[in-house]
C-alpha positions in Angstrom: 0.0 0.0 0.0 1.4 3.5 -1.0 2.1 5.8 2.0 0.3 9.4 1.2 1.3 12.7 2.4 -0.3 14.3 5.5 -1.9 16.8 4.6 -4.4 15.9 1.5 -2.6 18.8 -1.0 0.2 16.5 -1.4 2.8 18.4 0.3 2.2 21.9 -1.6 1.4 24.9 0.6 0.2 28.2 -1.0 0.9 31.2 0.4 0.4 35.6 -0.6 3.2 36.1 1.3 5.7 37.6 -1.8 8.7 37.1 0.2 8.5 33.5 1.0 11.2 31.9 -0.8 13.7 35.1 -1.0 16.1 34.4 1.7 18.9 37.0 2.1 22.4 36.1 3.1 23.8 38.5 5.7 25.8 41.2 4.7 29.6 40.1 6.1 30.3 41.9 9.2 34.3 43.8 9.3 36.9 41.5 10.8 36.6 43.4 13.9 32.8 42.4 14.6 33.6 38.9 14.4 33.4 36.6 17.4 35.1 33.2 15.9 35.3 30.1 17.9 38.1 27.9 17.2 37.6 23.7 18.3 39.5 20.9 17.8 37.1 17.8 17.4 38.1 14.1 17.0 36.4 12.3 14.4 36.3 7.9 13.7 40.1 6.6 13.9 41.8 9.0 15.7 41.5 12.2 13.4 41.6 15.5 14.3 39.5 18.0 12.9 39.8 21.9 13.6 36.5 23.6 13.4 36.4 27.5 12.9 32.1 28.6 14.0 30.6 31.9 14.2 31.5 33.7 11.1 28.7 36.0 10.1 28.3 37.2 6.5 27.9 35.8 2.4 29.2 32.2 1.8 31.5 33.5 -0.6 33.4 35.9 2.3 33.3 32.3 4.0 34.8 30.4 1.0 37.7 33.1 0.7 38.4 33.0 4.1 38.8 29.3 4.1 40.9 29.1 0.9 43.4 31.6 2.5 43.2 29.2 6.3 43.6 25.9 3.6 46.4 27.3 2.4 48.2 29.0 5.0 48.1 25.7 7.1 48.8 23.2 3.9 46.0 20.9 4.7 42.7 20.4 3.2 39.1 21.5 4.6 35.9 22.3 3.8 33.8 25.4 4.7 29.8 24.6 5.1 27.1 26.9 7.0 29.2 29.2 7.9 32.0 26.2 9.8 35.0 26.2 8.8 36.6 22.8 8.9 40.7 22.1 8.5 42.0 18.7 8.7 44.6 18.4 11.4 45.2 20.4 14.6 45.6 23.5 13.1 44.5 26.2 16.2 47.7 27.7 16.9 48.3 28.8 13.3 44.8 29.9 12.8 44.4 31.9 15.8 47.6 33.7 15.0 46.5 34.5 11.8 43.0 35.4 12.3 44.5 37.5 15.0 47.2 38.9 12.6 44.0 40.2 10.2 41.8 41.8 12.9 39.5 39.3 13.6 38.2 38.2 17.5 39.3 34.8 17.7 39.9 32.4 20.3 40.0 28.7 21.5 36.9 27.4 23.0 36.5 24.2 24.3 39.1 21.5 26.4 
């Protein structure tokens, strides 16, 4: 027997609300507005993974800044909803360079 959706529309919901569906990225705050968060987290087989949270501002802003972190430590990463993530245990480097470029930056966690 086929499962059907809840609600008998089939999943569609109508709305004459004319922003619905326009989400706006935030505008990228100066370097000296952002509060970033710098953790070290351990993933399956011993790996270590340093995670950079809390930047506010376009994806693109978030990209750049993670190219120039990929680079600068010579490891790879990823950057994702606004994380920044660098294989390794890369926290001193990054904090002195996000330091170095004006940004609030510190270690958080053990």
């Amino acid at each position: 027997m086929k499962k059907r959706p809840p609600s008998g529309l089939g999943g569609l919901m109508y709305s004459t609300n004319k922003n619905i569906g326009t989400a706006r990225e935030p505008a990228t705050l100066p370097s000296q507005q952002q509060d970033l968060r710098i953790h070290l987290d351990r993933l399956k087989g011993n790996k270590e993974v340093t995670r950079i949270v809390g930047f506010v501002g376009k994806d693109a802003d978030l990209d750049d800044l993670g190219r120039t972190l990929k680079s600068k430590c010579g490891v790879g990463g990823n950057t994702k909803d606004g994380v920044i993530l660098l294989q390794g245990d890369h926290r001193d480097k990054v904090l002195a360079f996000l330091t170095e470029k004006g940004y609030k930056a510190k270690k958080a966690g053990g």
